[in-house]
N, CA, C and O atoms as a Maestro MAE file, in Angstrom:
{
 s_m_m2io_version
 :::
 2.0.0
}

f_m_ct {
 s_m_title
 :::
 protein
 m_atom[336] {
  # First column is atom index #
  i_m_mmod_type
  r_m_x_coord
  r_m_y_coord
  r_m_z_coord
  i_m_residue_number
  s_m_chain_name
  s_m_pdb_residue_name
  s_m_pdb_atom_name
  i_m_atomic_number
  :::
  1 25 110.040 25.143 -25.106 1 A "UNK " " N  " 7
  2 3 111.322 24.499 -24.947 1 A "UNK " " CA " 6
  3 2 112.371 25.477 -24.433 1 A "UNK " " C  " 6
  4 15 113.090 25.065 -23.522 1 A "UNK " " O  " 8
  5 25 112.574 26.800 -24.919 2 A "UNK " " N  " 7
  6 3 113.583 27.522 -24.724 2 A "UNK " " CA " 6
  7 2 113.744 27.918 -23.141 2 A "UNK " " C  " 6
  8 15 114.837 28.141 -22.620 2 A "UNK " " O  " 8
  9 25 112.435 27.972 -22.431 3 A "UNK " " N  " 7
  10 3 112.266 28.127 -20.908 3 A "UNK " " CA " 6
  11 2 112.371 26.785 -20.069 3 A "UNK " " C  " 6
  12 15 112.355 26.832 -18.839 3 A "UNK " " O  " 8
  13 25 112.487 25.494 -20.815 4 A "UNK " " N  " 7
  14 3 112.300 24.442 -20.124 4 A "UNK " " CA " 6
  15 2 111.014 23.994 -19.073 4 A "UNK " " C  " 6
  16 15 110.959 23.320 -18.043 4 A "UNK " " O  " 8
  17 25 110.059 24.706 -19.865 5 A "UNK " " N  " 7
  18 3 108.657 24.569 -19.053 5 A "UNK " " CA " 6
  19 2 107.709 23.709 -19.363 5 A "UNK " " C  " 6
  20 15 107.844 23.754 -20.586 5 A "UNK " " O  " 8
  21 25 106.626 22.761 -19.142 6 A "UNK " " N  " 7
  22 3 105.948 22.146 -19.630 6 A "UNK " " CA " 6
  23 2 104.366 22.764 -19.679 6 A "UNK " " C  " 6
  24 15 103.528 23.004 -18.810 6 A "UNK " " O  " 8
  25 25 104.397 22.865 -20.843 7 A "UNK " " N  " 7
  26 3 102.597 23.337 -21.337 7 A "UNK " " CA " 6
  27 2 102.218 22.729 -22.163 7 A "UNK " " C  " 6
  28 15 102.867 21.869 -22.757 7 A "UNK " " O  " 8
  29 25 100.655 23.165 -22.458 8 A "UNK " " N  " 7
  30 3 99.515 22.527 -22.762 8 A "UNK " " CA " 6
  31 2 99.433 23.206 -24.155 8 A "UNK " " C  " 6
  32 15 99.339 24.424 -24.002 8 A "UNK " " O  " 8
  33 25 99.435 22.757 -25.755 9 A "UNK " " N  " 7
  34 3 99.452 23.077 -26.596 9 A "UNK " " CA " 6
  35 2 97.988 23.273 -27.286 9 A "UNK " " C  " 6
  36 15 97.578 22.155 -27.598 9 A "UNK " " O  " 8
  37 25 97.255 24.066 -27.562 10 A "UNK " " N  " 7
  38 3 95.896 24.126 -27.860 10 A "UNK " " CA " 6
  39 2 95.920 24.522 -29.467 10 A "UNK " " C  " 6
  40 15 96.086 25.690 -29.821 10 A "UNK " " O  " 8
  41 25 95.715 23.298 -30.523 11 A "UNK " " N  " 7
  42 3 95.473 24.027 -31.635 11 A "UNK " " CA " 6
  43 2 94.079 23.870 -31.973 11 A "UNK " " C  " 6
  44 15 93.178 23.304 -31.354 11 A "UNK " " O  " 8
  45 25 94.077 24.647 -33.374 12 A "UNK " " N  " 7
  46 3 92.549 24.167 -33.902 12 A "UNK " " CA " 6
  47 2 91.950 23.210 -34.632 12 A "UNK " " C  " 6
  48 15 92.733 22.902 -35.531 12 A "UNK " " O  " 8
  49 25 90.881 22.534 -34.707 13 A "UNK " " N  " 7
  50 3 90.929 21.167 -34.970 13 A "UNK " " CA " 6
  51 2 91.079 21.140 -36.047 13 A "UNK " " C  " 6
  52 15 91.124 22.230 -36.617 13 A "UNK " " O  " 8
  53 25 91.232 19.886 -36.860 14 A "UNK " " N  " 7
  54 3 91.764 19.512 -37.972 14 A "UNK " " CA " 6
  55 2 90.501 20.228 -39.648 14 A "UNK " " C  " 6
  56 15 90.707 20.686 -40.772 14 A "UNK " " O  " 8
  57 25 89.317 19.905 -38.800 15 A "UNK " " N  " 7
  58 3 88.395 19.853 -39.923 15 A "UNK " " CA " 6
  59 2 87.786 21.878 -39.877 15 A "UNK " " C  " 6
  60 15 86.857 22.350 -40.532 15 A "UNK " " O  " 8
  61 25 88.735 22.658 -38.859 16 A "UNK " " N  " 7
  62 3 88.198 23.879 -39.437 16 A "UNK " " CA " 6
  63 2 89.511 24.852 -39.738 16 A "UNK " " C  " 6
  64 15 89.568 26.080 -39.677 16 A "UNK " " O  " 8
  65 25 90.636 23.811 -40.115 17 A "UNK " " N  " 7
  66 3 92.015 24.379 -40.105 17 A "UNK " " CA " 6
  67 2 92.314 25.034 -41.408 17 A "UNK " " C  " 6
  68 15 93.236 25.848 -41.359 17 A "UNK " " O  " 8
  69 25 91.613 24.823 -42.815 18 A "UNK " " N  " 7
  70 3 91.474 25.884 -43.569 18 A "UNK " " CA " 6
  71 2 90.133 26.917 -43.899 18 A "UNK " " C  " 6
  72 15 89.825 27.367 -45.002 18 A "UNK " " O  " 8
  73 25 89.609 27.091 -42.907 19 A "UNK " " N  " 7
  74 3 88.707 27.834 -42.779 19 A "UNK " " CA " 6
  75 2 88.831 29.237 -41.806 19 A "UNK " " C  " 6
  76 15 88.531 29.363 -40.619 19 A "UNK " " O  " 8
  77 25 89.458 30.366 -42.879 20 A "UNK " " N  " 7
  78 3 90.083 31.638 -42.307 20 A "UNK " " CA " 6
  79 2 89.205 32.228 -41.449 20 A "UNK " " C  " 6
  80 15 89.806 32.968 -40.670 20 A "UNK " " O  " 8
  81 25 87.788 32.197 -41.237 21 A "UNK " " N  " 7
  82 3 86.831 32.831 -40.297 21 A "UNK " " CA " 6
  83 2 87.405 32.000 -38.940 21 A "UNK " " C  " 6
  84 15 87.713 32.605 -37.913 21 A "UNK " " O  " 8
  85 25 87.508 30.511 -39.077 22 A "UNK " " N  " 7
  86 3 88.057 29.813 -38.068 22 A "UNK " " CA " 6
  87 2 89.118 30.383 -37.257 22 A "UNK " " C  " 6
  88 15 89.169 30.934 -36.157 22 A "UNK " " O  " 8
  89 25 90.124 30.004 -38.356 23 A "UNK " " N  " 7
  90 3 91.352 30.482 -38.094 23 A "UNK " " CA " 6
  91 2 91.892 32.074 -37.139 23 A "UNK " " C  " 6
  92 15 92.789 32.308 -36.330 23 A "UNK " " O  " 8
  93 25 90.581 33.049 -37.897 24 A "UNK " " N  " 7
  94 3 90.746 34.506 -37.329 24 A "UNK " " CA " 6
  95 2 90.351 34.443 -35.919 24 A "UNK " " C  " 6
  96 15 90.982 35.107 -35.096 24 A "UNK " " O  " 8
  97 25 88.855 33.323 -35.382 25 A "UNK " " N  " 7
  98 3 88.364 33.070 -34.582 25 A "UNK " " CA " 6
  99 2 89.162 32.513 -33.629 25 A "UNK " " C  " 6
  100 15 88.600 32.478 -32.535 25 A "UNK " " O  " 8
  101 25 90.510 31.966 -33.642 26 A "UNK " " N  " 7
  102 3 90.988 30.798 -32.585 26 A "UNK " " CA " 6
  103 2 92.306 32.028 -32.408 26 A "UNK " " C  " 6
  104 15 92.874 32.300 -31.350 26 A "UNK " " O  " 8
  105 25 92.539 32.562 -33.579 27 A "UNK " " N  " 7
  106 3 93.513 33.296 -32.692 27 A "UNK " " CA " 6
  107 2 93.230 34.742 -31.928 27 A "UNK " " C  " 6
  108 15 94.189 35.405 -31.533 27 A "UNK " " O  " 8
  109 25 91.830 35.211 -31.734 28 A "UNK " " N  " 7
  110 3 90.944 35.955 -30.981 28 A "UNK " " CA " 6
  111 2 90.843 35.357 -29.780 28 A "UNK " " C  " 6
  112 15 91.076 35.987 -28.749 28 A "UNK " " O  " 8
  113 25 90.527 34.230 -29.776 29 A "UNK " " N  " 7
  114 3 90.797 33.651 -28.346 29 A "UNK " " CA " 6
  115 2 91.483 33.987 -27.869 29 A "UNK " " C  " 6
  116 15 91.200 34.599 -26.839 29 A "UNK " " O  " 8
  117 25 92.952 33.832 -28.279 30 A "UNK " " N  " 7
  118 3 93.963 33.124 -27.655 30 A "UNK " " CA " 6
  119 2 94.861 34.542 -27.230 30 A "UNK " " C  " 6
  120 15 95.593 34.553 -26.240 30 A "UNK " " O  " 8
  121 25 94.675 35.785 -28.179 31 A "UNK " " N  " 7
  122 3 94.861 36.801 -27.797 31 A "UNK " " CA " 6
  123 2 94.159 37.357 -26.770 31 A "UNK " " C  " 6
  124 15 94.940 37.886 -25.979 31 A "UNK " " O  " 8
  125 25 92.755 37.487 -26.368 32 A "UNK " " N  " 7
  126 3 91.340 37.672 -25.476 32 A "UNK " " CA " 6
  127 2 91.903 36.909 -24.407 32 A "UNK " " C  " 6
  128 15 91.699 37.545 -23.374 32 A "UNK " " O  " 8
  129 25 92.256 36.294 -24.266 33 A "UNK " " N  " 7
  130 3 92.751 34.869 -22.856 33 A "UNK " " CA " 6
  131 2 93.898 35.684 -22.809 33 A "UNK " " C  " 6
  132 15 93.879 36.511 -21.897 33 A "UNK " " O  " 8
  133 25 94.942 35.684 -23.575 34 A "UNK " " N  " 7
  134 3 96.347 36.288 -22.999 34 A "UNK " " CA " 6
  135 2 96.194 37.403 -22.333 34 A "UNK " " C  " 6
  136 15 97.145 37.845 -21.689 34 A "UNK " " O  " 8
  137 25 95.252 37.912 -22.356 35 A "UNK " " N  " 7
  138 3 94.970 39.223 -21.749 35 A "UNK " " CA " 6
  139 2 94.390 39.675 -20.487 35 A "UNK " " C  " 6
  140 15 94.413 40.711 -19.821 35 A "UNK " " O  " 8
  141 25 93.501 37.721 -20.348 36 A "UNK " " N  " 7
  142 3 93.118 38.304 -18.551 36 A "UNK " " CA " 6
  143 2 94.174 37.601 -17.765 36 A "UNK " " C  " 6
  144 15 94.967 36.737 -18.140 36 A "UNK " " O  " 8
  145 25 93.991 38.238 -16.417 37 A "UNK " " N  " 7
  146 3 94.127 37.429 -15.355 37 A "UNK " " CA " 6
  147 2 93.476 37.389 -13.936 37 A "UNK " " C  " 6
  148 15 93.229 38.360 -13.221 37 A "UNK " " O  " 8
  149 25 93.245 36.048 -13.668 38 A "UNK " " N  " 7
  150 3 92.382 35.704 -13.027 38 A "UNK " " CA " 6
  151 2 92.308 34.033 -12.214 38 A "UNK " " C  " 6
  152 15 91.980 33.125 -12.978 38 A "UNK " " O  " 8
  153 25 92.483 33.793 -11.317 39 A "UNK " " N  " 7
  154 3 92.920 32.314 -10.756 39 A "UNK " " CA " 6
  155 2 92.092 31.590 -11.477 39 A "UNK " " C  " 6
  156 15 92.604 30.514 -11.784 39 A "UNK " " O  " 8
  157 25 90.931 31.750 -11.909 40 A "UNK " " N  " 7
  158 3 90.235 30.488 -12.837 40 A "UNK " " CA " 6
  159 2 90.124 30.339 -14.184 40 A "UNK " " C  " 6
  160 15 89.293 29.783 -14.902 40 A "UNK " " O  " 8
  161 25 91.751 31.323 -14.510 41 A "UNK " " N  " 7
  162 3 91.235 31.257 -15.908 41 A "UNK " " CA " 6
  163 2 92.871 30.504 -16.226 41 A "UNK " " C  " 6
  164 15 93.567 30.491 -15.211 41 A "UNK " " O  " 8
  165 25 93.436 29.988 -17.290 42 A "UNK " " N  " 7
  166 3 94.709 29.069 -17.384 42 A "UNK " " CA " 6
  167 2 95.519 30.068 -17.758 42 A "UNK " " C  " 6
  168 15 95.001 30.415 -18.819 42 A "UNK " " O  " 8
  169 25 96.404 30.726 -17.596 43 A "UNK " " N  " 7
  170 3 97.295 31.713 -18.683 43 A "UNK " " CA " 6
  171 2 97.825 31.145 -19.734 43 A "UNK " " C  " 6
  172 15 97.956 29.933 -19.911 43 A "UNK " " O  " 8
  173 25 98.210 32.207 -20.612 44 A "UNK " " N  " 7
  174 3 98.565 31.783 -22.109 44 A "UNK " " CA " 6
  175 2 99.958 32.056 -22.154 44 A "UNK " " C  " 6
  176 15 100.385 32.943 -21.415 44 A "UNK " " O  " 8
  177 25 100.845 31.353 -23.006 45 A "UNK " " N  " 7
  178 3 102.015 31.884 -22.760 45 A "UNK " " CA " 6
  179 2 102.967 32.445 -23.894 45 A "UNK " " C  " 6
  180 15 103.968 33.160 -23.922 45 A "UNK " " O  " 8
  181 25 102.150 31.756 -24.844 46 A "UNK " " N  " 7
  182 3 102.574 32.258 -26.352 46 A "UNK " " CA " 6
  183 2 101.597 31.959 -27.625 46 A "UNK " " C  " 6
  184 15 100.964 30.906 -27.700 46 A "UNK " " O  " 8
  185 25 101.542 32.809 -28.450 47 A "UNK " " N  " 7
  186 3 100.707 32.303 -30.123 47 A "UNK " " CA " 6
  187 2 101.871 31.970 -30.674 47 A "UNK " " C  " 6
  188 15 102.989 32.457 -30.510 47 A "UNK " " O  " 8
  189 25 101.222 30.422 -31.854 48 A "UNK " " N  " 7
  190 3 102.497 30.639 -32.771 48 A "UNK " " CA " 6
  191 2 101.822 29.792 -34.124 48 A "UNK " " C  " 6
  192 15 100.630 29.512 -34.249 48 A "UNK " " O  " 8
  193 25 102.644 29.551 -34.848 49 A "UNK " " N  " 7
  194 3 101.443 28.704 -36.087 49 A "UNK " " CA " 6
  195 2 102.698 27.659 -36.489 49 A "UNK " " C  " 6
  196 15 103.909 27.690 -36.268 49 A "UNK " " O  " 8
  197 25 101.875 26.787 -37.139 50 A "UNK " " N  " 7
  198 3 102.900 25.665 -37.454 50 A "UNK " " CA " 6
  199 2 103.340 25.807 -39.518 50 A "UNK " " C  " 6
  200 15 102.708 26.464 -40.345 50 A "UNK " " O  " 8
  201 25 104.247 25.172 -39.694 51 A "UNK " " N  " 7
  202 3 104.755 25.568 -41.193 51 A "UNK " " CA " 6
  203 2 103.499 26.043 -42.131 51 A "UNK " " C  " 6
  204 15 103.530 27.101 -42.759 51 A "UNK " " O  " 8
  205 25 102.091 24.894 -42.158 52 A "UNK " " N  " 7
  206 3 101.343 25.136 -42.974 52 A "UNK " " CA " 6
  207 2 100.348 26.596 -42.442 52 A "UNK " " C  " 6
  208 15 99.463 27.068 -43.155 52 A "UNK " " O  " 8
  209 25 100.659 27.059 -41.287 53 A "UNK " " N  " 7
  210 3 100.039 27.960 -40.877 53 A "UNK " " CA " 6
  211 2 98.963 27.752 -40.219 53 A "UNK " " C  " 6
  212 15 98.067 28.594 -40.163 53 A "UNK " " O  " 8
  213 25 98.897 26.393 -39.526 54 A "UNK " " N  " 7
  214 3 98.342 26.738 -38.567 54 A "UNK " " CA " 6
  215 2 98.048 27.035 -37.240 54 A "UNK " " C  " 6
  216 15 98.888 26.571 -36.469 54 A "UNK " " O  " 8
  217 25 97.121 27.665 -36.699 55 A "UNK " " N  " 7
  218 3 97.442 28.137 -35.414 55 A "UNK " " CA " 6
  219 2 97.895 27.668 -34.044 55 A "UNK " " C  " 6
  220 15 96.666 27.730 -33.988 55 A "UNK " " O  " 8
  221 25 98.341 27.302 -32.992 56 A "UNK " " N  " 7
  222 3 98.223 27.146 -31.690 56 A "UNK " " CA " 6
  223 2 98.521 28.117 -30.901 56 A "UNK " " C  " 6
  224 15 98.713 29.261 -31.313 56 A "UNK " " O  " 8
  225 25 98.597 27.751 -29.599 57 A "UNK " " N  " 7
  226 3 98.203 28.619 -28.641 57 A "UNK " " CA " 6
  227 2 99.621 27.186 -27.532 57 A "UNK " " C  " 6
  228 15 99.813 25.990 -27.750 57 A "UNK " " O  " 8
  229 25 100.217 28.065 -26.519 58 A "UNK " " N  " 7
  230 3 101.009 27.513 -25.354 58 A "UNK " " CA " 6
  231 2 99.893 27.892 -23.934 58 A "UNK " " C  " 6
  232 15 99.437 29.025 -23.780 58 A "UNK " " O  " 8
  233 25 99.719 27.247 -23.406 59 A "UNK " " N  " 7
  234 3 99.264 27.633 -21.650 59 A "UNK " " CA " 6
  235 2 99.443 26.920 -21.128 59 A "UNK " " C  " 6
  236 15 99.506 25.725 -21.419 59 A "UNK " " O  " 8
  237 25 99.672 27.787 -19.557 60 A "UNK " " N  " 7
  238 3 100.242 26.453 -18.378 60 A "UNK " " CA " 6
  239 2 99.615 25.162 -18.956 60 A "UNK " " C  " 6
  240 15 98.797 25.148 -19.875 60 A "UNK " " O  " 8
  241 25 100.000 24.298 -18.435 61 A "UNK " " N  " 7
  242 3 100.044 22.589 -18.467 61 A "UNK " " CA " 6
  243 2 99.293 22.259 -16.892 61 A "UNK " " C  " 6
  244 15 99.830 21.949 -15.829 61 A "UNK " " O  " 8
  245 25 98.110 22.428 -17.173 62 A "UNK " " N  " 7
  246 3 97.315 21.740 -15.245 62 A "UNK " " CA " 6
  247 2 97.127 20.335 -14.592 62 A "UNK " " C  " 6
  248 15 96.032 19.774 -14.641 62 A "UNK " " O  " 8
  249 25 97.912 19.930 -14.149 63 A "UNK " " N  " 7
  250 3 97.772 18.350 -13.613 63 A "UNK " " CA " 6
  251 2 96.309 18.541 -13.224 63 A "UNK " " C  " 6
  252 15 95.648 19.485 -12.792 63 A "UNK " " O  " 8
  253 25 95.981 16.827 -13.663 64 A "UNK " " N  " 7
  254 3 94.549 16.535 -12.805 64 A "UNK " " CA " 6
  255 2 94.045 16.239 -13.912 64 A "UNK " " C  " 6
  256 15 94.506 16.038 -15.036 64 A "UNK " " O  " 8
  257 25 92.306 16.233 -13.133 65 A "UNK " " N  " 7
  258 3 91.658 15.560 -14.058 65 A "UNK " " CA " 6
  259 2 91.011 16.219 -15.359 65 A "UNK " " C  " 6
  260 15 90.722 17.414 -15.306 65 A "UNK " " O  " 8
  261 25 90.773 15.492 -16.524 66 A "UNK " " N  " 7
  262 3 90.517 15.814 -17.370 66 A "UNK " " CA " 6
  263 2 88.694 16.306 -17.490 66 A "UNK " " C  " 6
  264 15 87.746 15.848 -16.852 66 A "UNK " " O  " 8
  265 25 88.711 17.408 -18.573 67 A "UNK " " N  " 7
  266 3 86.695 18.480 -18.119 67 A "UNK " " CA " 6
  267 2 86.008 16.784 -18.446 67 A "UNK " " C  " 6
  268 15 85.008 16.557 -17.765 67 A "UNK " " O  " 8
  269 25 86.360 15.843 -19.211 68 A "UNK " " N  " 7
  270 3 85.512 14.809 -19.293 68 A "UNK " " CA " 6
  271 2 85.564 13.712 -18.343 68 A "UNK " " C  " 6
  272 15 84.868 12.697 -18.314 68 A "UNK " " O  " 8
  273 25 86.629 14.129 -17.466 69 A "UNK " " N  " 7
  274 3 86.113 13.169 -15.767 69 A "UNK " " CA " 6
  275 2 85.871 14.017 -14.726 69 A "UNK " " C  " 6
  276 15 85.722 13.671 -13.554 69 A "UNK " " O  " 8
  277 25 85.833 15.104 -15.148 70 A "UNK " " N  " 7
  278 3 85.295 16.169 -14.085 70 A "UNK " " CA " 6
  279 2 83.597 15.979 -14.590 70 A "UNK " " C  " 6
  280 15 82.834 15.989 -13.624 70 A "UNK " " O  " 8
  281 25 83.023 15.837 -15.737 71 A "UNK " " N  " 7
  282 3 81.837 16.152 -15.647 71 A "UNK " " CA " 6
  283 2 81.074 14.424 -15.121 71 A "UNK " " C  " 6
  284 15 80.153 14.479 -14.306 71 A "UNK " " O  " 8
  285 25 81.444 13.266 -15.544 72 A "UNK " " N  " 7
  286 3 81.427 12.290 -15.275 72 A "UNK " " CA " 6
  287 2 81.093 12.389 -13.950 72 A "UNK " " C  " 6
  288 15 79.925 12.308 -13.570 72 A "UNK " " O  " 8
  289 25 82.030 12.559 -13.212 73 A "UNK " " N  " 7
  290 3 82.111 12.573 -11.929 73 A "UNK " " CA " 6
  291 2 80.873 13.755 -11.155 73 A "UNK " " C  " 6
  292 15 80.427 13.669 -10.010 73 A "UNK " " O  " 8
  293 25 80.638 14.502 -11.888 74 A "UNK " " N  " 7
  294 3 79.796 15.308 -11.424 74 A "UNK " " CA " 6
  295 2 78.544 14.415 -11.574 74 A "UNK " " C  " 6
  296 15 77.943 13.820 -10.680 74 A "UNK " " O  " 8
  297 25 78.319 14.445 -12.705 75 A "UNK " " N  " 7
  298 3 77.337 13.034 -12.807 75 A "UNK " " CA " 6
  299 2 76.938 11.901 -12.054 75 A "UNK " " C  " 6
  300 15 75.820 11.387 -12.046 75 A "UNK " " O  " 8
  301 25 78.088 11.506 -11.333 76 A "UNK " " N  " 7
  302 3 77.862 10.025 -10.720 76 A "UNK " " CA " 6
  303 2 77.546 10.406 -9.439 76 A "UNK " " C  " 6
  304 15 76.910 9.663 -8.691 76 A "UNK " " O  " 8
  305 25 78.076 11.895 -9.002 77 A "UNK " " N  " 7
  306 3 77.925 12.275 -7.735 77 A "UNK " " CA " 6
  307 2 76.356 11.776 -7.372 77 A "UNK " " C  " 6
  308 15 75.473 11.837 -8.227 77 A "UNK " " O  " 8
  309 25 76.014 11.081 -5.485 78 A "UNK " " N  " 7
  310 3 74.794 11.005 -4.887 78 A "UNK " " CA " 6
  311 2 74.877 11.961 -4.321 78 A "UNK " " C  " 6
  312 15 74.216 11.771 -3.301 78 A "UNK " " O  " 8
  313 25 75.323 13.048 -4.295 79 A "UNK " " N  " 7
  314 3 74.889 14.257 -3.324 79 A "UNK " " CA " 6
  315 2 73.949 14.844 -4.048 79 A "UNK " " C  " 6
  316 15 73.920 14.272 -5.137 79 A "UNK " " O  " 8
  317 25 72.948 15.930 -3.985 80 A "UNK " " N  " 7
  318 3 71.543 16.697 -3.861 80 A "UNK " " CA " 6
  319 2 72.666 17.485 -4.922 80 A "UNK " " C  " 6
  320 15 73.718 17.936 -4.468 80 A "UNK " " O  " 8
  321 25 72.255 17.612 -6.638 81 A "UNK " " N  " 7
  322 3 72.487 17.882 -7.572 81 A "UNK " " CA " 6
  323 2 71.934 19.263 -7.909 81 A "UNK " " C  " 6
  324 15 70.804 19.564 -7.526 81 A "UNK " " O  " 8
  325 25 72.855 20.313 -8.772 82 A "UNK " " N  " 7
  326 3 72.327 21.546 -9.007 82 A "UNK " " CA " 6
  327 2 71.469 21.262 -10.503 82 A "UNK " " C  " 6
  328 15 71.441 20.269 -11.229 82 A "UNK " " O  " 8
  329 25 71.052 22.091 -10.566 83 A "UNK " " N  " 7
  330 3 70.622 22.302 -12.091 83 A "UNK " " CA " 6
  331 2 71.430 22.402 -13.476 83 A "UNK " " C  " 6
  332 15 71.601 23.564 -13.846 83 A "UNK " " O  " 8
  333 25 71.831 21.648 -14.109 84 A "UNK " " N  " 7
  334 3 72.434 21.418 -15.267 84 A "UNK " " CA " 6
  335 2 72.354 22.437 -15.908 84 A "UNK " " C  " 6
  336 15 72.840 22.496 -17.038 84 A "UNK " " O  " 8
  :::
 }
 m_bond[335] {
  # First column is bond index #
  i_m_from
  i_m_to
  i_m_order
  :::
  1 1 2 1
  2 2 3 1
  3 3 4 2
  4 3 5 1
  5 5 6 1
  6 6 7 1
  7 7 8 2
  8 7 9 1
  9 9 10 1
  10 10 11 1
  11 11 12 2
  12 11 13 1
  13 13 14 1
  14 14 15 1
  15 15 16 2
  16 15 17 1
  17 17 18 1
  18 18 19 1
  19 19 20 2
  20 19 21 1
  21 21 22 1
  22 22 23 1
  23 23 24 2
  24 23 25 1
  25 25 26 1
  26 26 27 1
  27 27 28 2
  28 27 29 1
  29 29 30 1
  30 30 31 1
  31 31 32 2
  32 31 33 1
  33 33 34 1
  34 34 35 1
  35 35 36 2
  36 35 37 1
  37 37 38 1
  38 38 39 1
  39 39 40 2
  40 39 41 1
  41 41 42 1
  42 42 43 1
  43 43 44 2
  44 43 45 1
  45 45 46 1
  46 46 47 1
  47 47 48 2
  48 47 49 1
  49 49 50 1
  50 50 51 1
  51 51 52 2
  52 51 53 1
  53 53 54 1
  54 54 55 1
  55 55 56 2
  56 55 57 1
  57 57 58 1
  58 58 59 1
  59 59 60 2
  60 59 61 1
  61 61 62 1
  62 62 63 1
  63 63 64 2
  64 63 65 1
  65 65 66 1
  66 66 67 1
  67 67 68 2
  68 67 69 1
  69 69 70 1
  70 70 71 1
  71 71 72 2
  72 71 73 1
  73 73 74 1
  74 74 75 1
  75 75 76 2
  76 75 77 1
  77 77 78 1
  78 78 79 1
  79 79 80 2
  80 79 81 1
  81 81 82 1
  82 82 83 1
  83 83 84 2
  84 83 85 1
  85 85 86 1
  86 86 87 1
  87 87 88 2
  88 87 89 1
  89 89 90 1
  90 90 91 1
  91 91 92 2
  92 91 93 1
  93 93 94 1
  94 94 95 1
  95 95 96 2
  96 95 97 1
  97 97 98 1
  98 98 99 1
  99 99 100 2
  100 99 101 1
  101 101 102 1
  102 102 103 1
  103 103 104 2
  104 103 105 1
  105 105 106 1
  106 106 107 1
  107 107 108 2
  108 107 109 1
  109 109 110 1
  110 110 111 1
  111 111 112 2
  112 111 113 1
  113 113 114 1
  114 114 115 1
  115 115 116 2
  116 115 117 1
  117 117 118 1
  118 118 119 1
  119 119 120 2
  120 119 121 1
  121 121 122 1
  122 122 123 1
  123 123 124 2
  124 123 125 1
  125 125 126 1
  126 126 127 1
  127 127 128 2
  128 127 129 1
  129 129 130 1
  130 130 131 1
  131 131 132 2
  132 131 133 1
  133 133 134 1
  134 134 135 1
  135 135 136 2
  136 135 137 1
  137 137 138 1
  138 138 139 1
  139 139 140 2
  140 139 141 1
  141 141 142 1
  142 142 143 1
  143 143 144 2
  144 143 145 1
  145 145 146 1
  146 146 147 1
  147 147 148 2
  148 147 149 1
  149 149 150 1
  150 150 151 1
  151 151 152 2
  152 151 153 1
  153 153 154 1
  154 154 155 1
  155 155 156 2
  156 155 157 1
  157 157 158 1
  158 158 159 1
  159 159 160 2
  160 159 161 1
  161 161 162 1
  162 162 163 1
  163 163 164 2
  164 163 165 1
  165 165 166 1
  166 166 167 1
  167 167 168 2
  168 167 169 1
  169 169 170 1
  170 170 171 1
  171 171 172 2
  172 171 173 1
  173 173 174 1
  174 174 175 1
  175 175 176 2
  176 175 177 1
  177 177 178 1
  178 178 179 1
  179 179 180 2
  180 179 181 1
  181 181 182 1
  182 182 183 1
  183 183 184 2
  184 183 185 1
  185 185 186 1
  186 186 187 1
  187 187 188 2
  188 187 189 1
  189 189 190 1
  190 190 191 1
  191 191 192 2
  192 191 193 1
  193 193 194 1
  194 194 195 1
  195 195 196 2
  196 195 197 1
  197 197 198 1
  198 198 199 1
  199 199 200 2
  200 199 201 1
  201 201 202 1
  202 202 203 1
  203 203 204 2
  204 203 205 1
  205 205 206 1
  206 206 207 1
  207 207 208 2
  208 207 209 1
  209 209 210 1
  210 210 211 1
  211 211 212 2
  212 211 213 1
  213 213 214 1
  214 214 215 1
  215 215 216 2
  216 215 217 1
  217 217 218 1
  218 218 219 1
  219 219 220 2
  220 219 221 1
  221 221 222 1
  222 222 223 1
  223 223 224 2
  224 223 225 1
  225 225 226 1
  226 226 227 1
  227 227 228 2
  228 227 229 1
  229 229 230 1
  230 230 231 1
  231 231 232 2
  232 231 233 1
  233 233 234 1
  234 234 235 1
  235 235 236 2
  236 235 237 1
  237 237 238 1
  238 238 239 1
  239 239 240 2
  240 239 241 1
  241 241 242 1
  242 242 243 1
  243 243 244 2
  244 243 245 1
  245 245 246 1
  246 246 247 1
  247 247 248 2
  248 247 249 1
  249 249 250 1
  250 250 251 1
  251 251 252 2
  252 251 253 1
  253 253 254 1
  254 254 255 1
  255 255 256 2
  256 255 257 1
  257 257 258 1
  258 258 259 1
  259 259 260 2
  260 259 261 1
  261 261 262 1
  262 262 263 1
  263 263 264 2
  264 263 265 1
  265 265 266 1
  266 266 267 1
  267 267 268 2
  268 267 269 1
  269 269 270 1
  270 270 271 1
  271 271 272 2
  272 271 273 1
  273 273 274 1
  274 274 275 1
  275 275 276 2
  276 275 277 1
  277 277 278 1
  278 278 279 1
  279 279 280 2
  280 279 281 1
  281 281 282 1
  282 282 283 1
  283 283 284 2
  284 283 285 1
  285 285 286 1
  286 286 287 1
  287 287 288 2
  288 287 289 1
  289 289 290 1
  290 290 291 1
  291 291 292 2
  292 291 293 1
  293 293 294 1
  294 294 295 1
  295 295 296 2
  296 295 297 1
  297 297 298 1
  298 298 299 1
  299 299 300 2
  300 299 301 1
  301 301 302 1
  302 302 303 1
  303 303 304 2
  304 303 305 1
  305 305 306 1
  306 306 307 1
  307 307 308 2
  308 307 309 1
  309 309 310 1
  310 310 311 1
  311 311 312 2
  312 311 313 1
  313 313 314 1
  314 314 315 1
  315 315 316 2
  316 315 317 1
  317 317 318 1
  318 318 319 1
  319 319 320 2
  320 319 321 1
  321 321 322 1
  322 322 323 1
  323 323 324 2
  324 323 325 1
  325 325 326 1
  326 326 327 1
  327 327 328 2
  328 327 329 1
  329 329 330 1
  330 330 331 1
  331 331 332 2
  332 331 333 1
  333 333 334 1
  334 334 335 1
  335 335 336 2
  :::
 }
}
């Protein structure tokens, strides 16, 4: 909000949100990602946790399609298919 930017909020899911191995695990990510750069990878733009403590993550916001109509679509494709 404070930049007036629109991003993509990534937290961790509900059912491993008190589970501190989890927890240590998602914000390893999110530190590990803030750290490359690279055109195919999304940048990160901030860590932060919510009151009960838990984690998210800010990164660009990518118009388009979503990995579950990208793979769909890979799927439906008739062109001469790679190896799964």
């Amino acid at each position: 909000q404070e930049l007036g930017r629109e991003v993509a909020l990534k937290q961790i899911q509900e059912r491993f949100a008190d589970q501190p191995e989890s927890r240590g695990r998602f914000v390893r990510e999110a530190r590990i990602t803030g750290h490359l750069e690279h055109p195919g990878i999304v940048p990160v733009y901030g860590l932060g946790a919510y009151a009960d403590g838990r984690p998210y993550y800010a990164m660009r916001f990518v118009r388009g399609e979503s990995l579950q109509e990208a793979i769909q679509r890979f799927h439906a494709a008739e062109s001469p298919r790679r190896d799964a």
